[in-house]
C-alpha positions as a Markdown table, in Angstrom:
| # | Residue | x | y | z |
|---|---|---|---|---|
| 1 | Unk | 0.0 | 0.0 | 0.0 |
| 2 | Unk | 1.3 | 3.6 | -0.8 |
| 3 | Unk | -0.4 | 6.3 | 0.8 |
| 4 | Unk | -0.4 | 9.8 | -1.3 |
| 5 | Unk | -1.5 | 12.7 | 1.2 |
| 6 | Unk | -4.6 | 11.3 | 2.8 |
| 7 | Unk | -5.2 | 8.7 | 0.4 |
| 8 | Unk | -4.4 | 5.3 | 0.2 |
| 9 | Unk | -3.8 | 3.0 | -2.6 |
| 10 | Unk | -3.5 | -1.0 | -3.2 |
| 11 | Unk | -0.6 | -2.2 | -5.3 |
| 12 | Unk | -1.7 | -4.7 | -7.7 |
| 13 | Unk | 1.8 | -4.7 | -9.3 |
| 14 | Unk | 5.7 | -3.0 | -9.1 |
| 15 | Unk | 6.9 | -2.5 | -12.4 |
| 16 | Unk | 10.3 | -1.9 | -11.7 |
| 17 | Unk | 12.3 | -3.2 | -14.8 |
| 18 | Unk | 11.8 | -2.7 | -18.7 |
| 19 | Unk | 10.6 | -5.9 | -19.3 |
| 20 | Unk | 7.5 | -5.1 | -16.5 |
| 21 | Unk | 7.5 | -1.2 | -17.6 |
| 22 | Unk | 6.6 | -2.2 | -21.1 |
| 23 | Unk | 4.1 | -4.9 | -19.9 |
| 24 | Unk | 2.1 | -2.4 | -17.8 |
| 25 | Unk | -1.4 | -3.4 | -17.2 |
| 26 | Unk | -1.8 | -4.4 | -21.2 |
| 27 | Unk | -3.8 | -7.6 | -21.4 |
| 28 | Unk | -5.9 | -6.8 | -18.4 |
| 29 | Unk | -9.6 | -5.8 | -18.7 |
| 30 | Unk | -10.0 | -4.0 | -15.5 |
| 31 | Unk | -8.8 | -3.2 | -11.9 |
| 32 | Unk | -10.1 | -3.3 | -8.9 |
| 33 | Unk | -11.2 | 0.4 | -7.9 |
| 34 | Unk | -8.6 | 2.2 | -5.2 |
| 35 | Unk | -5.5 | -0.1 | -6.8 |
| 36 | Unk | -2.7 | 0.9 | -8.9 |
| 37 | Unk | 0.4 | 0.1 | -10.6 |
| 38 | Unk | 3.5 | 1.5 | -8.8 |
| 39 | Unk | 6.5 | 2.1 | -11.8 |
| 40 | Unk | 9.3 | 3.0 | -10.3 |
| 41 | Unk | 12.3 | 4.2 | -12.7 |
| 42 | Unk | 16.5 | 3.9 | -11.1 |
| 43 | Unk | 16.6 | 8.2 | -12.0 |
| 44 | Unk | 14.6 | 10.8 | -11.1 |
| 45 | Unk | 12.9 | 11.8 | -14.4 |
| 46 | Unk | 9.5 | 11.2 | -15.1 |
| 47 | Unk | 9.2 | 9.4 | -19.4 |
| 48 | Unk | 8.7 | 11.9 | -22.0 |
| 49 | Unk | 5.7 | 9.7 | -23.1 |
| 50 | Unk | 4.0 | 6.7 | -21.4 |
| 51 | Unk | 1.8 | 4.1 | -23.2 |
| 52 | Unk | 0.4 | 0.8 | -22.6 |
| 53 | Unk | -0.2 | -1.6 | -26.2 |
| 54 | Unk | -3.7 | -3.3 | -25.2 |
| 55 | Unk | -4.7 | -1.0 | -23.0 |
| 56 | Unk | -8.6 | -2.7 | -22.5 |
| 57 | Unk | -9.3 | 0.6 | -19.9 |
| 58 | Unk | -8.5 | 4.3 | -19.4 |
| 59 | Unk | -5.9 | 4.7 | -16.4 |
| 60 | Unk | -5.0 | 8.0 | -14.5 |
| 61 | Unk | -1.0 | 8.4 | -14.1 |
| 62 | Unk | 0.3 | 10.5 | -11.4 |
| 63 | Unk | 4.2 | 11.4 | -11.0 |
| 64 | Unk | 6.2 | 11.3 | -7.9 |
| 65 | Unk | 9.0 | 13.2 | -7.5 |
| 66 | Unk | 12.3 | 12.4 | -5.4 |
| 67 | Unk | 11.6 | 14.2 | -2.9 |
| 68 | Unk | 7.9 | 12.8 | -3.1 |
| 69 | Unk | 6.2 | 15.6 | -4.4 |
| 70 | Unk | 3.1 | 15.2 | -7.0 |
Protein backbone atom coordinates (compact mmCIF):
# COMPACT_ATOMS: atom_id res chain seq x y z
CA UNK A 1 0.00 0.00 0.00
CA UNK A 2 1.33 3.58 -0.77
CA UNK A 3 -0.42 6.34 0.81
CA UNK A 4 -0.41 9.81 -1.34
CA UNK A 5 -1.55 12.68 1.20
CA UNK A 6 -4.60 11.26 2.84
CA UNK A 7 -5.17 8.74 0.40
CA UNK A 8 -4.37 5.30 0.24
CA UNK A 9 -3.83 2.95 -2.58
CA UNK A 10 -3.48 -1.02 -3.22
CA UNK A 11 -0.62 -2.17 -5.34
CA UNK A 12 -1.75 -4.73 -7.72
CA UNK A 13 1.80 -4.67 -9.35
CA UNK A 14 5.70 -2.97 -9.13
CA UNK A 15 6.90 -2.53 -12.45
CA UNK A 16 10.33 -1.92 -11.72
CA UNK A 17 12.32 -3.18 -14.84
CA UNK A 18 11.80 -2.65 -18.73
CA UNK A 19 10.58 -5.92 -19.33
CA UNK A 20 7.50 -5.14 -16.49
CA UNK A 21 7.47 -1.16 -17.64
CA UNK A 22 6.61 -2.17 -21.09
CA UNK A 23 4.10 -4.85 -19.88
CA UNK A 24 2.11 -2.39 -17.75
CA UNK A 25 -1.41 -3.36 -17.22
CA UNK A 26 -1.82 -4.39 -21.20
CA UNK A 27 -3.75 -7.65 -21.40
CA UNK A 28 -5.92 -6.84 -18.38
CA UNK A 29 -9.59 -5.76 -18.72
CA UNK A 30 -10.05 -4.01 -15.45
CA UNK A 31 -8.82 -3.23 -11.93
CA UNK A 32 -10.06 -3.27 -8.85
CA UNK A 33 -11.18 0.44 -7.90
CA UNK A 34 -8.55 2.16 -5.24
CA UNK A 35 -5.48 -0.06 -6.79
CA UNK A 36 -2.70 0.91 -8.89
CA UNK A 37 0.43 0.07 -10.59
CA UNK A 38 3.48 1.53 -8.77
CA UNK A 39 6.53 2.07 -11.79
CA UNK A 40 9.31 3.00 -10.26
CA UNK A 41 12.27 4.19 -12.65
CA UNK A 42 16.48 3.86 -11.08
CA UNK A 43 16.58 8.22 -12.04
CA UNK A 44 14.57 10.80 -11.13
CA UNK A 45 12.89 11.80 -14.38
CA UNK A 46 9.54 11.19 -15.14
CA UNK A 47 9.16 9.37 -19.38
CA UNK A 48 8.67 11.86 -21.97
CA UNK A 49 5.70 9.69 -23.14
CA UNK A 50 4.03 6.73 -21.41
CA UNK A 51 1.83 4.08 -23.21
CA UNK A 52 0.41 0.81 -22.63
CA UNK A 53 -0.18 -1.58 -26.24
CA UNK A 54 -3.71 -3.33 -25.21
CA UNK A 55 -4.67 -1.00 -22.98
CA UNK A 56 -8.59 -2.67 -22.51
CA UNK A 57 -9.31 0.63 -19.89
CA UNK A 58 -8.49 4.28 -19.37
CA UNK A 59 -5.86 4.74 -16.37
CA UNK A 60 -4.95 8.02 -14.49
CA UNK A 61 -1.03 8.42 -14.10
CA UNK A 62 0.26 10.55 -11.44
CA UNK A 63 4.24 11.36 -11.03
CA UNK A 64 6.21 11.27 -7.94
CA UNK A 65 9.04 13.17 -7.47
CA UNK A 66 12.33 12.42 -5.36
CA UNK A 67 11.58 14.21 -2.85
CA UNK A 68 7.92 12.76 -3.07
CA UNK A 69 6.15 15.56 -4.42
CA UNK A 70 3.15 15.20 -7.04
Amino acid sequence: MIQLGNKKFNLIEVADEPTSWARGLSGKTSIPSGTGMLFSYHAPYPPQSFWMRGMLFSIDIIFIGPDNTV
